[in-house]
NUGU-131044 format. One record per residue: residue in one letter; z, x, y of N, C-alpha, C in turn. Coordinates in steps of 0.2 Angstrom, whole numbers, padded with zeros to 4 digits, always signed. Layout:
BEGIN
AZXYZXYZXY
...
# end
This chain:
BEGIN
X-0102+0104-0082-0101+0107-0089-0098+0102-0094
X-0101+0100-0100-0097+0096-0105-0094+0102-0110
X-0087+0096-0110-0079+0100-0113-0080+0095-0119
X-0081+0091-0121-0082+0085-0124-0082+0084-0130
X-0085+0092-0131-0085+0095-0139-0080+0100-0141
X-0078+0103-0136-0072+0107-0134-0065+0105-0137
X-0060+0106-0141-0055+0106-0144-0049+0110-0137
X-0046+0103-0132-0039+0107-0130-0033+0106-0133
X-0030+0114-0132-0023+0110-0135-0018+0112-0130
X-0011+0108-0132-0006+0107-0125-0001+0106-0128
X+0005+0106-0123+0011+0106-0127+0015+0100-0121
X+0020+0097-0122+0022+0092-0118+0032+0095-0116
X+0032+0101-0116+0040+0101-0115+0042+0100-0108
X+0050+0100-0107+0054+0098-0101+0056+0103-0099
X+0056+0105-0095+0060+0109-0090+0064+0108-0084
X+0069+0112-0084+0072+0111-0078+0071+0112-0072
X+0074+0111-0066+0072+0114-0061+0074+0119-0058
X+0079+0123-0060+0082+0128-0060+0076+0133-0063
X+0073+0131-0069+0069+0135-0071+0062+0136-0068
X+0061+0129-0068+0055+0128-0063+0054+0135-0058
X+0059+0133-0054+0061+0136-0047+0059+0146-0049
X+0062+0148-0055+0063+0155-0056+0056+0155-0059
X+0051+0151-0060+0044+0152-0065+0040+0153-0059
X+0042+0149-0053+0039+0149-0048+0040+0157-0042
X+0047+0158-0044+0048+0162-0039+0044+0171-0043
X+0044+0171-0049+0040+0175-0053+0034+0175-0050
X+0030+0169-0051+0023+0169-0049+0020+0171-0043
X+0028+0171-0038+0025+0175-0029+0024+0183-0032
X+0030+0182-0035+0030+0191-0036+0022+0192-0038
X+0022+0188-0043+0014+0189-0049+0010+0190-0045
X+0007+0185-0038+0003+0185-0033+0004+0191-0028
X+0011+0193-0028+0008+0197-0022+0011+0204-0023
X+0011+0204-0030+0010+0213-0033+0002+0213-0036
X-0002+0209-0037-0007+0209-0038-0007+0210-0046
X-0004+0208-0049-0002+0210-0057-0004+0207-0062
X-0012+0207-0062-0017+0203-0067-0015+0208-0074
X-0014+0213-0072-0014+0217-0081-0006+0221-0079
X+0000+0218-0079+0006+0220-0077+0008+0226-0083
X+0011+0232-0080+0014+0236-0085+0021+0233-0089
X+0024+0228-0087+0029+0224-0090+0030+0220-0091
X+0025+0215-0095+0022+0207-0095+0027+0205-0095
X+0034+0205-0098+0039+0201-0100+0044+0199-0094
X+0040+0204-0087+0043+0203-0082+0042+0195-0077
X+0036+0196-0080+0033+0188-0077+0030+0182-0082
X+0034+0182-0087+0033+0178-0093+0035+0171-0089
X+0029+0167-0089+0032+0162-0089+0030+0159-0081
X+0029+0163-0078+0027+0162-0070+0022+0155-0070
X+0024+0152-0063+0019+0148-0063+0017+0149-0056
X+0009+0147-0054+0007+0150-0047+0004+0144-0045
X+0008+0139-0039+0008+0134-0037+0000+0132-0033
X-0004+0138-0030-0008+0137-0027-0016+0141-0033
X-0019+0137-0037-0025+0138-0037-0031+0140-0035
X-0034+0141-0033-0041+0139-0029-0045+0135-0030
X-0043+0129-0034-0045+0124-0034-0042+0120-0031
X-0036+0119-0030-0030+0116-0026-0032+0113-0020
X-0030+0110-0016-0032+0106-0011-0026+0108-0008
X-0027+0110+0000-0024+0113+0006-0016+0108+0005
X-0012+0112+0004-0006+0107+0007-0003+0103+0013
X-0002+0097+0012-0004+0093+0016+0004+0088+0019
X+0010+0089+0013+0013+0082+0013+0018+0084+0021
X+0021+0080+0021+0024+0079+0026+0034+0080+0025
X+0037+0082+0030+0045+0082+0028+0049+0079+0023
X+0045+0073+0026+0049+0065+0025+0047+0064+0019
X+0039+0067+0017+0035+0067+0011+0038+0068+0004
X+0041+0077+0007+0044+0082+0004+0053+0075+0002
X+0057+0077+0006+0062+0072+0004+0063+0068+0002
X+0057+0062+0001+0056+0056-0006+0057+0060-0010
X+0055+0066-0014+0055+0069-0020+0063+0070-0024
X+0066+0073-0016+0074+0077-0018+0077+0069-0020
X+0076+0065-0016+0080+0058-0016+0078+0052-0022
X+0071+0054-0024+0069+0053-0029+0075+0058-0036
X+0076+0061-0036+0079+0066-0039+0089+0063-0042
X+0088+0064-0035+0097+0063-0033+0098+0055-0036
X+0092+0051-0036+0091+0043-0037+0091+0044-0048
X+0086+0050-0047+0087+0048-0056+0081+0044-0057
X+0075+0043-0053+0068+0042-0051+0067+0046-0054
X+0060+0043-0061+0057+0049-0064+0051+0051-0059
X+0049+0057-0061+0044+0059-0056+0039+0061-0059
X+0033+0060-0059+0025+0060-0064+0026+0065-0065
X+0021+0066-0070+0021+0073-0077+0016+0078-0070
X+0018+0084-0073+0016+0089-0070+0010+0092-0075
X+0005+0095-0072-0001+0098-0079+0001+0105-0074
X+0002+0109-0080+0000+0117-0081-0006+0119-0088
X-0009+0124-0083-0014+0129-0089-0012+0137-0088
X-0010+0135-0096-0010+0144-0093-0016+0148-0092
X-0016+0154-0089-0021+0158-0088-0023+0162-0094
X-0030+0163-0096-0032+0165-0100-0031+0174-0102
X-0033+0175-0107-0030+0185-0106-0026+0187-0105
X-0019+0183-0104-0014+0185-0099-0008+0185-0105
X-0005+0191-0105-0001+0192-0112+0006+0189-0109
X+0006+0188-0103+0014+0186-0100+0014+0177-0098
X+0009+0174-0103+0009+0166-0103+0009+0165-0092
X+0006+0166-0088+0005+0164-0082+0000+0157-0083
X+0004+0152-0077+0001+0147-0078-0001+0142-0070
X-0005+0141-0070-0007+0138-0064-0007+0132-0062
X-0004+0129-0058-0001+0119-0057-0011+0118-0056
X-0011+0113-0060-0019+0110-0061-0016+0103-0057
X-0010+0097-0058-0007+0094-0055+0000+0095-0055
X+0000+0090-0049+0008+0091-0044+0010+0096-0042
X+0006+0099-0038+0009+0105-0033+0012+0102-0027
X+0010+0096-0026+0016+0093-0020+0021+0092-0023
X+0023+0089-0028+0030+0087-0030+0034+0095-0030
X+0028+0100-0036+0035+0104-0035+0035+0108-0031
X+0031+0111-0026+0031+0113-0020+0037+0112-0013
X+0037+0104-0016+0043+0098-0012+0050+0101-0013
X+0051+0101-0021+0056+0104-0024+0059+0110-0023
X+0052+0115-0023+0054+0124-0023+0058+0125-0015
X+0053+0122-0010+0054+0124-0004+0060+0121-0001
X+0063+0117-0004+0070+0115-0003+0075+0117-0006
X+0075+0119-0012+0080+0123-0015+0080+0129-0011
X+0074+0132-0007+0074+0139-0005+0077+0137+0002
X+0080+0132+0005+0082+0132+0011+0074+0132+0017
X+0067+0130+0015+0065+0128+0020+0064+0122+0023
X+0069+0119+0020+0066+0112+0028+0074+0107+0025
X+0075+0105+0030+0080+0100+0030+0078+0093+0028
X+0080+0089+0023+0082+0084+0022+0080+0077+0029
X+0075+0074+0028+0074+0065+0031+0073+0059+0029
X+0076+0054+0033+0075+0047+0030+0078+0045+0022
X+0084+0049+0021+0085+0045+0015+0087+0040+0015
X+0087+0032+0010+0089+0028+0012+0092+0024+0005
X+0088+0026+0001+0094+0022-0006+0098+0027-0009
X+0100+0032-0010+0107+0034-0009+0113+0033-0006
X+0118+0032-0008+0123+0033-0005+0126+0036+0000
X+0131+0035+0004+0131+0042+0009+0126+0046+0011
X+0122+0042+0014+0115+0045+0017+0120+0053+0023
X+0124+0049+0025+0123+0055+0030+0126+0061+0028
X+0127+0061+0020+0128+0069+0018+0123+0074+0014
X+0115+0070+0018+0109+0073+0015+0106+0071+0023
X+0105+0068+0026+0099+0066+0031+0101+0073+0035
X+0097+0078+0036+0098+0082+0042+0100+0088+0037
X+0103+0089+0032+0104+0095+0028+0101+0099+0024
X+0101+0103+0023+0098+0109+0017+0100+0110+0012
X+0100+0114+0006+0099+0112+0002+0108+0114+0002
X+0107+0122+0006+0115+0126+0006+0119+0119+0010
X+0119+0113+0011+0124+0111+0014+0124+0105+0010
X+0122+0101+0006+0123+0095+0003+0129+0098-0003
X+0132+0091-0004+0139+0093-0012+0135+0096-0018
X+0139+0101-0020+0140+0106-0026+0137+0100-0031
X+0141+0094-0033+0138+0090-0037+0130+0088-0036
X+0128+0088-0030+0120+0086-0028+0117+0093-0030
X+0119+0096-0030+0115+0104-0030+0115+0105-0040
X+0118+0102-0043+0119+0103-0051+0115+0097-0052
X+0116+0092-0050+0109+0086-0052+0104+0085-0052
X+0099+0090-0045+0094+0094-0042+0092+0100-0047
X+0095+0107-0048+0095+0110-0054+0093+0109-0061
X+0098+0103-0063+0097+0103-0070+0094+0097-0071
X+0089+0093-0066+0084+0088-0067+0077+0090-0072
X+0077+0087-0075+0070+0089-0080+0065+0085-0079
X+0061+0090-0077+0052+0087-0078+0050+0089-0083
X+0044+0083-0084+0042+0082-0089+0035+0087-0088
X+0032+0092-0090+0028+0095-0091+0020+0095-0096
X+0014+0095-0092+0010+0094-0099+0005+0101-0096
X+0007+0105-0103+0004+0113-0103+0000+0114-0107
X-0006+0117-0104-0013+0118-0109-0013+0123-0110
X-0015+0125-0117-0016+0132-0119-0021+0136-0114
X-0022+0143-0114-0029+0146-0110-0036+0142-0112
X-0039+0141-0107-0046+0139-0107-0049+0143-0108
X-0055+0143-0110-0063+0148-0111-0065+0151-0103
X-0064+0146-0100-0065+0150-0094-0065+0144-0087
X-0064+0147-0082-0063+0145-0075-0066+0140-0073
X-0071+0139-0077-0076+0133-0075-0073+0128-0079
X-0071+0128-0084-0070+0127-0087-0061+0122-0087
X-0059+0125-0082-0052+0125-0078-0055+0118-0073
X-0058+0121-0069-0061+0118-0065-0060+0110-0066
X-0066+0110-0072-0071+0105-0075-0066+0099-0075
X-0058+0104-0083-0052+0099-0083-0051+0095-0076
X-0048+0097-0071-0047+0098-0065-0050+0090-0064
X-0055+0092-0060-0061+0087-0058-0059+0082-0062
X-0062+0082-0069-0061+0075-0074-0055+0072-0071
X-0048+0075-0071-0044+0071-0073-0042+0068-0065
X-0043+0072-0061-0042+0067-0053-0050+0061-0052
X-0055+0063-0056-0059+0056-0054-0056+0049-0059
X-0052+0052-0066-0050+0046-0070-0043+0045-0069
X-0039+0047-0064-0035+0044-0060-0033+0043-0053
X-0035+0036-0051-0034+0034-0044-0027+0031-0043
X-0026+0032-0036-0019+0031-0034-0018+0024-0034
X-0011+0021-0033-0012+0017-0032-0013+0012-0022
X-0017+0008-0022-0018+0003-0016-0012+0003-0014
X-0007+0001-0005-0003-0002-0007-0001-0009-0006
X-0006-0014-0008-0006-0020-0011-0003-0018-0018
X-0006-0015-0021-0005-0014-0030+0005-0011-0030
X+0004-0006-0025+0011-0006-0025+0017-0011-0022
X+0014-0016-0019+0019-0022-0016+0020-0025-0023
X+0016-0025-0025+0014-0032-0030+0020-0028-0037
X+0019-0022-0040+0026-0018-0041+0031-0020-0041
X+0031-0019-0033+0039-0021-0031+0041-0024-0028
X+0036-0029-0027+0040-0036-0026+0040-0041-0030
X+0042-0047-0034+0040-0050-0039+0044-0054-0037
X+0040-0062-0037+0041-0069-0036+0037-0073-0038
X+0040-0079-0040+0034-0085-0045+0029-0088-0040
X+0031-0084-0032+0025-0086-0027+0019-0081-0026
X+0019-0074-0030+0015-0069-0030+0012-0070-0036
X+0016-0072-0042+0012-0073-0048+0007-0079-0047
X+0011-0084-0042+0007-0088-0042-0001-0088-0038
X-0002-0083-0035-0007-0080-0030-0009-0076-0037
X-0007-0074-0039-0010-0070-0044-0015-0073-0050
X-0011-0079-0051-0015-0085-0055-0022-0087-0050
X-0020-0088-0046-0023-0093-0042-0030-0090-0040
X-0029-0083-0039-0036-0077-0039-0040-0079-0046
X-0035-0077-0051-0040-0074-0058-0044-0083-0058
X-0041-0088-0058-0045-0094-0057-0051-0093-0054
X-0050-0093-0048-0057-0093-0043-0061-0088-0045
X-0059-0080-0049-0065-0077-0052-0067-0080-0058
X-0065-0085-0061-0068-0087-0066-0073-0091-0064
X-0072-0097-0056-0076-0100-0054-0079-0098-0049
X-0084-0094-0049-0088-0089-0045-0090-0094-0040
X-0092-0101-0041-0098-0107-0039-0092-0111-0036
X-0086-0111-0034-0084-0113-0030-0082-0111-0023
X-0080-0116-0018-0082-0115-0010-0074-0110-0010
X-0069-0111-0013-0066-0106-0011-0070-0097-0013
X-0070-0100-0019-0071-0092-0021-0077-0088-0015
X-0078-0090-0010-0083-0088-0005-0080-0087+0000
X-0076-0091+0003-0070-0091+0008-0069-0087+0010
X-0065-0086+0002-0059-0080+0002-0064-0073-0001
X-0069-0073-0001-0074-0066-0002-0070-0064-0007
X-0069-0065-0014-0067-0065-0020-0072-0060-0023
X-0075-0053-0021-0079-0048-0024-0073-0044-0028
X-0078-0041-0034-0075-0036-0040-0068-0032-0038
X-0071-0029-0031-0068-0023-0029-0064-0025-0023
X-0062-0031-0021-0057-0034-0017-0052-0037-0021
X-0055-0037-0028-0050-0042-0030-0045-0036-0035
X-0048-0031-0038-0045-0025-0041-0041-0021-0037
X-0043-0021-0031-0038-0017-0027-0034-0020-0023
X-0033-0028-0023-0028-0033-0021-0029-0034-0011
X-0034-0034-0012-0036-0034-0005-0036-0041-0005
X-0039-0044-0008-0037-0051-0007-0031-0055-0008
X-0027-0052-0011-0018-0054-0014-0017-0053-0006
X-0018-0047-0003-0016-0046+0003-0017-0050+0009
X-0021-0053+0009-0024-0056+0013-0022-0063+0012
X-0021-0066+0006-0018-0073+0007-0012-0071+0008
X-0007-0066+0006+0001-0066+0007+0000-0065+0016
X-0005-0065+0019-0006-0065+0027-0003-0071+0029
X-0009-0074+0025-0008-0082+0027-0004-0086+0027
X-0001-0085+0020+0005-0087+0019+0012-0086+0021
X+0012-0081+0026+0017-0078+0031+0017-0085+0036
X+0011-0084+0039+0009-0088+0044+0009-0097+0044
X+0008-0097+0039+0007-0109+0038+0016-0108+0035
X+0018-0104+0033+0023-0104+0031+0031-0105+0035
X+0028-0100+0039+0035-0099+0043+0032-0098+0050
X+0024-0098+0051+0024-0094+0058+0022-0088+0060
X+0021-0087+0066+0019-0079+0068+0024-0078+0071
X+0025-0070+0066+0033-0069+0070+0029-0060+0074
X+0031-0064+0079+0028-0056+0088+0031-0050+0084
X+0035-0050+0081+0037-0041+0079+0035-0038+0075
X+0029-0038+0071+0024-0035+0069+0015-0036+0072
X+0013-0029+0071+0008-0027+0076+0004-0027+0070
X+0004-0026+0062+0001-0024+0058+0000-0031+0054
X-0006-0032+0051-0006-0041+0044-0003-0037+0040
X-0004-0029+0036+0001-0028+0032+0006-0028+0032
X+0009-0027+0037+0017-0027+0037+0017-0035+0037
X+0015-0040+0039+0015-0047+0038+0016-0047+0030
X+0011-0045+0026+0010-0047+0019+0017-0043+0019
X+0019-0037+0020+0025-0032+0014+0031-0037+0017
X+0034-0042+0021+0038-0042+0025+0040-0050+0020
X+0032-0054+0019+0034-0060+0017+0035-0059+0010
X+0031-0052+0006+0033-0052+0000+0038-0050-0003
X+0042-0046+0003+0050-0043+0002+0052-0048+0000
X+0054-0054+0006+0057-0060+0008+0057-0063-0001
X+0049-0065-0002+0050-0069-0008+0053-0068-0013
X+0051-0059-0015+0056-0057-0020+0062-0057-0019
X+0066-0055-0015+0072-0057-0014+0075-0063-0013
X+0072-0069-0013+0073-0077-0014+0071-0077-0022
X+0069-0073-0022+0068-0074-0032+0075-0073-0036
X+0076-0065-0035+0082-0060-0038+0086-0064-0038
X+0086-0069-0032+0095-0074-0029+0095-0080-0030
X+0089-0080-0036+0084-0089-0038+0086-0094-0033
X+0084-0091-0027+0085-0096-0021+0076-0097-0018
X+0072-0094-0022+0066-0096-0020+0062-0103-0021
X+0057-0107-0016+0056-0111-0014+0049-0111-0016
X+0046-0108-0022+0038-0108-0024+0036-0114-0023
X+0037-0119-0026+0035-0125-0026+0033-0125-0018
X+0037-0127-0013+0035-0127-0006+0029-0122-0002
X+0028-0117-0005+0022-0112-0004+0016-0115-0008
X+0019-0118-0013+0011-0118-0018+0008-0126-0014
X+0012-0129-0012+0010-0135-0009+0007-0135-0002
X+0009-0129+0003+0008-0128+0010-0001-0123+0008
X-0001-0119+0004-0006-0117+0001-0012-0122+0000
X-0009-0127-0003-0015-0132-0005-0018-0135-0001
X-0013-0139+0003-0013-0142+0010-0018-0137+0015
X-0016-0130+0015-0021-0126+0019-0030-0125+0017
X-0028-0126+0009-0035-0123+0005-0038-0131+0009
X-0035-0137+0009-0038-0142+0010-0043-0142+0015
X-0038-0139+0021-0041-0138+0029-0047-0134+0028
X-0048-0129+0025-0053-0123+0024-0058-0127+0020
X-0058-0131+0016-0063-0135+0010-0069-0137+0017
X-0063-0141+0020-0067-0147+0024-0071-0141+0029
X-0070-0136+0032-0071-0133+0036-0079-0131+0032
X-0075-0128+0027-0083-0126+0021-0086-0129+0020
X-0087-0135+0021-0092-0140+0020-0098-0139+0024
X-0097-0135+0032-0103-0136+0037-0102-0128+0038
X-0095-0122+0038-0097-0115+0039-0092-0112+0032
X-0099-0110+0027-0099-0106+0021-0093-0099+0020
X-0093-0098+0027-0087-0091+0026-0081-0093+0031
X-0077-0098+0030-0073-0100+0037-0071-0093+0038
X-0068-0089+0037-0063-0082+0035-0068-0075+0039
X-0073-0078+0040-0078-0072+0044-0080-0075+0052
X-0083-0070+0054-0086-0070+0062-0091-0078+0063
X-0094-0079+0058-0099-0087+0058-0093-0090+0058
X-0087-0090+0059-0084-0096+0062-0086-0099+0068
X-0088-0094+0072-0089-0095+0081-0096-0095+0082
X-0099-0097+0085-0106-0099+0087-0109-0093+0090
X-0114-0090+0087-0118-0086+0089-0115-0080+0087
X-0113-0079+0080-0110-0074+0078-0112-0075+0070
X-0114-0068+0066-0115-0067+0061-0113-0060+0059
X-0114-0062+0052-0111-0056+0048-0111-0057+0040
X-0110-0051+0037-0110-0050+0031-0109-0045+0026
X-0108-0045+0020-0102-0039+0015-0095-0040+0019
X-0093-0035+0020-0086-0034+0019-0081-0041+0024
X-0089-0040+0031-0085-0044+0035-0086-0053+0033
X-0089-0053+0027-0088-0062+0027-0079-0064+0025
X-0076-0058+0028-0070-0059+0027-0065-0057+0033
X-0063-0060+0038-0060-0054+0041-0053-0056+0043
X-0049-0052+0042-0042-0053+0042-0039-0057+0050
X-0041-0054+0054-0039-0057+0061-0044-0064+0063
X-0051-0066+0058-0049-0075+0058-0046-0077+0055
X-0044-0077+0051-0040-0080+0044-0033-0080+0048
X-0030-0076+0053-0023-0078+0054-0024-0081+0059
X-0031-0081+0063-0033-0087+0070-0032-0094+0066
X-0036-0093+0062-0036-0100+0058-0030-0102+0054
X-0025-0098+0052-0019-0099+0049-0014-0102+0055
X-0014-0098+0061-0011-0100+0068-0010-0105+0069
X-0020-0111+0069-0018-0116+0074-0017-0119+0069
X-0020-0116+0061-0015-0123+0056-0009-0125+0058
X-0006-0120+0059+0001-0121+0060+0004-0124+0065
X+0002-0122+0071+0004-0123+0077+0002-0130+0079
X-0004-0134+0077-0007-0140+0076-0006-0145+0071
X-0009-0151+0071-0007-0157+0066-0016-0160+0065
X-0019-0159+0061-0026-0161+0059-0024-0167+0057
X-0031-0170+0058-0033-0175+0052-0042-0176+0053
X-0041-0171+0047-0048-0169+0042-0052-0174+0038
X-0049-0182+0037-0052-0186+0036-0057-0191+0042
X-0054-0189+0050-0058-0193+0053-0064-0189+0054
X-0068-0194+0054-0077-0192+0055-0078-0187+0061
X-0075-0188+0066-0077-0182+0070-0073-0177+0071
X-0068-0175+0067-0067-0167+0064-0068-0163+0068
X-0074-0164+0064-0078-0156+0063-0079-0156+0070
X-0083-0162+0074-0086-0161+0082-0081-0156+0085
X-0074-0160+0085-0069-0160+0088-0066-0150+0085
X-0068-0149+0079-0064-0141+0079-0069-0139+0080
X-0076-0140+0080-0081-0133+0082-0079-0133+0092
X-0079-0139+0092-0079-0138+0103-0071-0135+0103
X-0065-0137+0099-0059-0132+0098-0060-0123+0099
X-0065-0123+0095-0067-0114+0091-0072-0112+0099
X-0076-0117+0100-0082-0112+0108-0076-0112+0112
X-0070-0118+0115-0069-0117+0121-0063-0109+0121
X-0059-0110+0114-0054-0104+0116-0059-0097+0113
X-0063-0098+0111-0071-0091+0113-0070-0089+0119
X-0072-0096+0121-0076-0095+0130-0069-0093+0135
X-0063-0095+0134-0057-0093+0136-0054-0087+0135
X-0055-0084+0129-0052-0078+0124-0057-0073+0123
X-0057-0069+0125-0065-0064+0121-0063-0065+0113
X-0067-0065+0108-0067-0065+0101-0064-0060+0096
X-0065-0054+0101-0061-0049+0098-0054-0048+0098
X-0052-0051+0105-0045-0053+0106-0040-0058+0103
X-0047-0063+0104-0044-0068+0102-0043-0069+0094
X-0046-0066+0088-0044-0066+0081-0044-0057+0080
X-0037-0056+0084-0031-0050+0083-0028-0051+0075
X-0028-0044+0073-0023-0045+0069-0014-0042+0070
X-0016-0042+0076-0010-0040+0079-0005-0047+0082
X+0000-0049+0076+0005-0055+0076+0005-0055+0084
X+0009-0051+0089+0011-0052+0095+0007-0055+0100
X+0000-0052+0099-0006-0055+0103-0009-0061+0102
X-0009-0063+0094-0012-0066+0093-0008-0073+0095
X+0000-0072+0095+0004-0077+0098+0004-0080+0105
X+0003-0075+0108+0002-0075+0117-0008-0078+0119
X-0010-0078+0114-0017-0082+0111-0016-0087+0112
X-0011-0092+0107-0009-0098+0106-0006-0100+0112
X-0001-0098+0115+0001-0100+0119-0001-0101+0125
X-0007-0098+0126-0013-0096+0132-0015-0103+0131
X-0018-0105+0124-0023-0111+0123-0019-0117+0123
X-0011-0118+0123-0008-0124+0122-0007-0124+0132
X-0007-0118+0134-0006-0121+0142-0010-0122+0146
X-0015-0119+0143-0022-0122+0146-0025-0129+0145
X-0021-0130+0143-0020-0140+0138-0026-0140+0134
X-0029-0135+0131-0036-0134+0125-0034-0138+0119
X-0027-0141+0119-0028-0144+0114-0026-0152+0114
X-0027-0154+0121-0027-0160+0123-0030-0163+0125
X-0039-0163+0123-0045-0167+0122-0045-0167+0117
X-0043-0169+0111-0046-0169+0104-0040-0176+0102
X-0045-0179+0096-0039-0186+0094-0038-0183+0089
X-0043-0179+0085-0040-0177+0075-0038-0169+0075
X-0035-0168+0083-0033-0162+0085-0025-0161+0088
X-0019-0160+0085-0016-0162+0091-0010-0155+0090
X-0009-0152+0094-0002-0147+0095+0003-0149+0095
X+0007-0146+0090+0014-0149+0088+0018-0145+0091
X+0021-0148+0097+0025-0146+0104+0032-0140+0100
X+0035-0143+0097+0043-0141+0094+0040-0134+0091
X+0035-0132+0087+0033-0127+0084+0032-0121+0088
X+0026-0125+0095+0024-0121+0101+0029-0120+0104
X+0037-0123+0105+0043-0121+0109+0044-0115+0105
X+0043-0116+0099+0048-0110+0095+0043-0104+0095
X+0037-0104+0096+0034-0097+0095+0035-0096+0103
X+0036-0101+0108+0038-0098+0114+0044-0092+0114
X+0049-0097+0113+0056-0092+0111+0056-0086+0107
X+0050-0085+0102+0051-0079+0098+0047-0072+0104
X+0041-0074+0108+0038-0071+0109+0041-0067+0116
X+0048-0073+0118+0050-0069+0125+0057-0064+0121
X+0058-0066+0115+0064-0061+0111+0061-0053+0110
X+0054-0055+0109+0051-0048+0107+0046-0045+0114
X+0047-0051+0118+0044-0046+0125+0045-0039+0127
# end
């Protein structure tokens, strides 16, 4: 249906949550007296009816739920909420078109159904973790109350398809955010910028060997797929594989914590990542001179692939590993002999799948595996740097 010639109008006020709560508690009534043509409209003036039939099945979680309250207690604004009133309806009833999980979060805690978890930036967490609404301080309970959301209410629409239609439009023209997008947010350092730089460059250089490497497409580079996958890297040339992460995201959120935090306390060290960075693009150029996706399965012999996979996050840390763990020299002529018989024998050693994990823990006991089987003592422009391989020794029997 096109609205598009359609004139809506709306109004943007604030409301409490105190009122909220009663606009809501009217609307049960409204629902379950059945009160489409009420003999006392002024009884339900104002009602809001959280569930739709457009709505989508409620889904959040406790912990879900209790971000919101803590959001609240924090002073955390919380997105606009869209109401429509119901058309015909002399007692202004209004239907959640968005945010039924916020305030849904809201209602059922004010009303004592679930107890408070996981708060963490608050103060005095343990005067809310585990408690309900009747047990947190009279002061928590008045800044909860009298918190205002922002509200966007649309006058009655022509009709329910029409409800609808709004509906639809506005959830296809808003998508959530990735949580690379939200790293990138909240964690801010002249090394993330830096990466930031460093991408929009290589999309402007489509025709260069990195921009293929790193599989720099439209839609990895808007949703920071790619941001995410070099802050992998740069975990690893940087500091190492550290065994207490099972996830490459927790790798990227862990290092990009770290950076910002060395930012905030201007004790950051950019300069030394943009140069370990360079040094590694170096390793990866020369690699790219003989295999076009170093970052993908055509690393290894008798392996192809393509789309998504000329990129895969568990070579890219294989390859980040034995940078690290290793001391190259990319200039001697037999290199490359010398890293592809590298790549077949810890194949032939490791299954492929296991062997480029992106599980930090595995991937170490990988390396390790290949340093005692002396895999890396045939090679001259190959050599393992003993002091680095004691220390991932020690970390991996800390996290055994």
């Amino acid at each position: 249906m096109d609205i598009s010639n359609r004139e809506i109008s709306y109004t943007r006020p604030l409301l409490s949550v105190q009122d909220i709560v009663n606009y809501i508690d009217k609307g049960e009534e409204y629902l379950s007296e059945n009160a489409s043509t009420p003999k006392d409209p002024m009884k339900y003036l104002g009602a809001i009816i959280l569930n739709p039939t457009y709505q989508r099945e409620y889904r959040s979680t406790i912990k879900e739920e209790s971000l919101i309250i803590e959001s609240i207690l924090c002073n955390i604004p919380i997105p606009e909420v869209f109401l429509v009133q119901v058309p015909n309806n002399n007692c202004q009833v209004r239907n959640v078109m968005d945010g039924r999980h916020r305030l849904n979060a809201i209602y059922r805690f004010v009303k004592g159904k679930y107890k408070l978890q996981d708060f963490s930036l608050i103060n005095n967490v343990e005067l809310y973790n585990g408690k309900g609404f009747n047990d947190i301080p009279n002061e928590a309970k008045i800044r909860i109350l009298t918190y205002k959301i922002s509200v966007l209410e649309f006058a009655p629409l022509d009709s329910d398809e029409i409800e609808r239609e709004l509906f639809t439009r506005y959830n296809k023209a808003t998508k959530p955010l990735e949580p690379q997008e939200i790293r990138f947010a909240t964690y801010t350092s002249e090394t993330s910028q830096y990466i930031s730089s460093f991408i929009k460059l290589l999309n402007k250089n489509s025709g260069s060997p990195l921009y293929k490497a790193y599989n720099i497409t439209n839609t990895r580079s808007k949703t920071q797929k790619v941001h995410q996958n070099i802050f992998v890297i740069l975990s690893i040339i940087e500091y190492g594989l550290n065994p207490l992460f099972y996830k490459s995201t927790e790798l990227a959120d862990d290092y990009m914590q770290l950076k910002s935090t060395q930012y905030r306390a201007r004790k950051e060290n950019a300069e030394n990542a943009k140069k370990k960075f360079d040094d590694f693009n170096s390793f990866v150029l020369k690699i790219a001179e003989e295999k076009t996706y170093p970052f993908s399965i055509r690393l290894f012999e008798n392996k192809s692939g393509s789309g998504n996979y000329l990129f895969r996050t568990g070579v890219s840390m294989f390859l980040s590993a034995v940078y690290y763990y290793c001391n190259f020299d990319i200039s001697n002529k037999i290199f490359m002999q010398e890293f592809d018989s590298l790549l077949s024998n810890a194949n032939s050693m490791i299954d492929y799948n296991t062997l480029c994990t992106s599980n930090s823990k595995v991937l170490a006991n990988n390396i390790l595996t290949l340093y005692n089987q002396g895999i890396f003592n045939n090679y001259h422009s190959i050599k393992a740097n003993s002091q680095l391989i004691n220390e991932l020794k020690e970390k991996t029997e800390i996290y055994h």
